[in-house]
C-alpha positions in Angstrom: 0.0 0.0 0.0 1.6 3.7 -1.0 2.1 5.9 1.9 -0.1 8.7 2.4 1.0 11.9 0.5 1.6 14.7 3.5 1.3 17.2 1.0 -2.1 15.9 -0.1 -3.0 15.8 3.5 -2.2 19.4 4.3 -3.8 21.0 1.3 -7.0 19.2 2.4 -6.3 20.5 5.8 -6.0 23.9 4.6 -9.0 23.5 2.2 -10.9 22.0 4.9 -10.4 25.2 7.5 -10.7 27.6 4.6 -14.5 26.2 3.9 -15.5 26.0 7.7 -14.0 29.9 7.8 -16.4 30.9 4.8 -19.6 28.5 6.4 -19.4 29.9 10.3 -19.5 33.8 8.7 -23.1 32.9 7.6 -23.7 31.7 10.7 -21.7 34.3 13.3 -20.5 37.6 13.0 -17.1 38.0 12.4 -16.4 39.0 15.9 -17.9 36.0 17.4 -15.6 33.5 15.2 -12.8 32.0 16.8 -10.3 29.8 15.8 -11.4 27.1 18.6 -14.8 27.3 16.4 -13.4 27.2 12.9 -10.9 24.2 13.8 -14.0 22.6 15.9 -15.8 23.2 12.2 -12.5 21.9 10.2 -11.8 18.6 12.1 -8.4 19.5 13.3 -6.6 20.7 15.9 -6.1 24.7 17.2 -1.9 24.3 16.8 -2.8 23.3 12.9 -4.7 26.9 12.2 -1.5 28.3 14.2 0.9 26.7 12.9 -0.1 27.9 8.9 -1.7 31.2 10.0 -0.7 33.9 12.4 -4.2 35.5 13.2 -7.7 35.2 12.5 -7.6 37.9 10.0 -4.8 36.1 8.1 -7.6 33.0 7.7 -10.3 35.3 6.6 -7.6 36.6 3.9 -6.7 33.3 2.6 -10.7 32.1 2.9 -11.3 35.3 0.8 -8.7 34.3 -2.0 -9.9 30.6 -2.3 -13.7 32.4 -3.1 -12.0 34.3 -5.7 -9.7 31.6 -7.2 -9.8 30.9 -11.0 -9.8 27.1 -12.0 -6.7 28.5 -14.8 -4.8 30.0 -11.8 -4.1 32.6 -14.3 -4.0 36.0 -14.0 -7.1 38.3 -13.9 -7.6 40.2 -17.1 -10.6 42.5 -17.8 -12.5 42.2 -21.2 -11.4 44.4 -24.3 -13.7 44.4 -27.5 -13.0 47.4 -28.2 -15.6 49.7 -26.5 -14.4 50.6 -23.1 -17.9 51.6 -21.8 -19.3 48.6 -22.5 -16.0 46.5 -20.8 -16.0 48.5 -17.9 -20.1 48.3 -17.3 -19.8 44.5 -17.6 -16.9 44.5 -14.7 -18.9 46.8 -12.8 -22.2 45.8 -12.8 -20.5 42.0 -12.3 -18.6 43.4 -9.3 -21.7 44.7 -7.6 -23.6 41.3 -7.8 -20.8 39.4 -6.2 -20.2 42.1 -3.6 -24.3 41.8 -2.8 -24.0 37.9 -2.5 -24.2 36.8 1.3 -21.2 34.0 1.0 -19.2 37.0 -0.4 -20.4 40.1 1.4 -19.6 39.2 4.8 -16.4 37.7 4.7 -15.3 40.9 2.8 -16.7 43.4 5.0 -14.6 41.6 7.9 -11.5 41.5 5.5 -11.9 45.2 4.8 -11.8 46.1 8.4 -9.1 43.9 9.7 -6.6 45.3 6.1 -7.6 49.0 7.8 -6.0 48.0 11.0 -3.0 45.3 10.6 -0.4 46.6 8.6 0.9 43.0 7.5 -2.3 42.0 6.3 -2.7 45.5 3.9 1.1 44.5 2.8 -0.4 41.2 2.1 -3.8 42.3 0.5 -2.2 44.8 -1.8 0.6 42.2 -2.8 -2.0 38.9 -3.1 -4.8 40.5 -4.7 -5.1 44.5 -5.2 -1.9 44.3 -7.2 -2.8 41.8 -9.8 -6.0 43.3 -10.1 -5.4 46.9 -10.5 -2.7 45.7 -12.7 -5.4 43.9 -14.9 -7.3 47.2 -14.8 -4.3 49.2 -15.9 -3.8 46.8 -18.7 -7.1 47.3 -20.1 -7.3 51.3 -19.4 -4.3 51.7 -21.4 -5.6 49.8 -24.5 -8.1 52.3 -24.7 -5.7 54.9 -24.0 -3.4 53.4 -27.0 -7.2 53.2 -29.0 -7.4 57.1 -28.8 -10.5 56.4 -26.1 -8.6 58.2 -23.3 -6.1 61.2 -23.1 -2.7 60.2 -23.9 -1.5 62.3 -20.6 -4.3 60.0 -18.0 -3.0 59.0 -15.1 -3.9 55.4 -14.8 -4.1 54.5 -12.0 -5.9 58.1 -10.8 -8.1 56.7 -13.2 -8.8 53.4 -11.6 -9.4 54.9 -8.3 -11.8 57.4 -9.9 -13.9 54.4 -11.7 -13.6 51.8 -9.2 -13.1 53.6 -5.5 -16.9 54.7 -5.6 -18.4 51.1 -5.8 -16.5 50.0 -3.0 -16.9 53.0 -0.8 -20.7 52.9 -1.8 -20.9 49.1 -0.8 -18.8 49.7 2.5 -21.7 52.3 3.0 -24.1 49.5 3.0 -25.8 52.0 0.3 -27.1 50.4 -3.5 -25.1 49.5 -5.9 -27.6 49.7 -8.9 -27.1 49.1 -12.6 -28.3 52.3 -12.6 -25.7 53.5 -10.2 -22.9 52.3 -12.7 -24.0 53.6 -15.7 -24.9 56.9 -14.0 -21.0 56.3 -12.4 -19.3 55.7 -16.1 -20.9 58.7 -18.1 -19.6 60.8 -15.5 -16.5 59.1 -15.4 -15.5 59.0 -18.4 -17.1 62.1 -19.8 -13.9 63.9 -18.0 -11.2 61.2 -19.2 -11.7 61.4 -22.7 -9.4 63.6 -24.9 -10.1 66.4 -25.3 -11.0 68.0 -28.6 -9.1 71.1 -30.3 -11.8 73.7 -30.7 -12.3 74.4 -34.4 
């Protein structure tokens, strides 16, 4: 009989406490879970969680991450056909639904709290996953920039924060996050990014 692959066993270890993270925060509020709970939810033991994470937070981060896995593993890249309004509503208005699902919501609200007050865990948020995403977001602004869409002299990633930053502070907000919202967002948006014409 083969021997039992450790590394095997550990992944479904860490698998198995990422899921239980993700289940009790539709059961408890963040500040009511525990590690004793989430390993009690897991099947193994409190020095386990320890041993792989360093904090609660640092579980909720990594619980987080396995929600927004891709089955490539590649990285993120936003759509381009060509018509940057139409890209950037799809993103949007997709961002807002999985912001306003439950499984999602929650863990994220607790996430954005914790990355405001441990330093390590921002380091760790920004390199894991803002990073990679708001370079998939510069990527795609400055195709349109190269298209003539945008003003050759944009700042990026001024742009990103103007686009994205007020779905997220709107969601933080607990206010709605419409299809309406982002279209009314984007005309405004980008009605001050475009170039800007020579007067005749």
């Amino acid at each position: 009989m083969p021997n039992p692959d450790p590394g095997r066993r550990n992944e479904s270890s860490r698998r198995a406490v990422l899921t239980a993270t993700l289940d009790l925060l539709q059961e408890v509020p963040y500040a009511r879970l525990s590690i004793e709970g989430i390993a009690a939810r897991a099947g193994v033991g409190k020095q386990t969680i320890y041993r792989w994470w360093p904090s609660k937070a640092a579980v909720l981060f990594d619980a987080f991450l396995l929600l927004s896995e891709t089955s490539s593993g590649e990285s993120p890249r936003l759509p381009d056909t060509g018509d940057l309004r139409a890209d950037l509503a799809l993103v949007l208005k997709a961002t807002a639904a999985e912001l306003d699902d439950p499984r999602l919501s929650e863990p994220m609200r607790a996430l954005a709290t914790e990355v405001a007050h441990d330093e390590a865990l921002a380091a760790s948020y920004h390199e894991r996953l803002d990073a990679p995403l708001r370079d998939a977001k510069r990527q795609r602004l400055r195709s349109a920039q190269e298209a003539g869409q945008l003003a050759d002299d944009l700042d990026l990633d001024v742009a990103i924060d103007i686009i994205w930053g007020p779905v997220l502070n709107r969601w933080l907000q607990r206010g709605p996050v419409t299809d309406e919202y982002v279209d009314a967002l984007l005309d405004t948006a980008l009605s001050g990014l475009r170039p800007r014409r020579p007067a005749p």
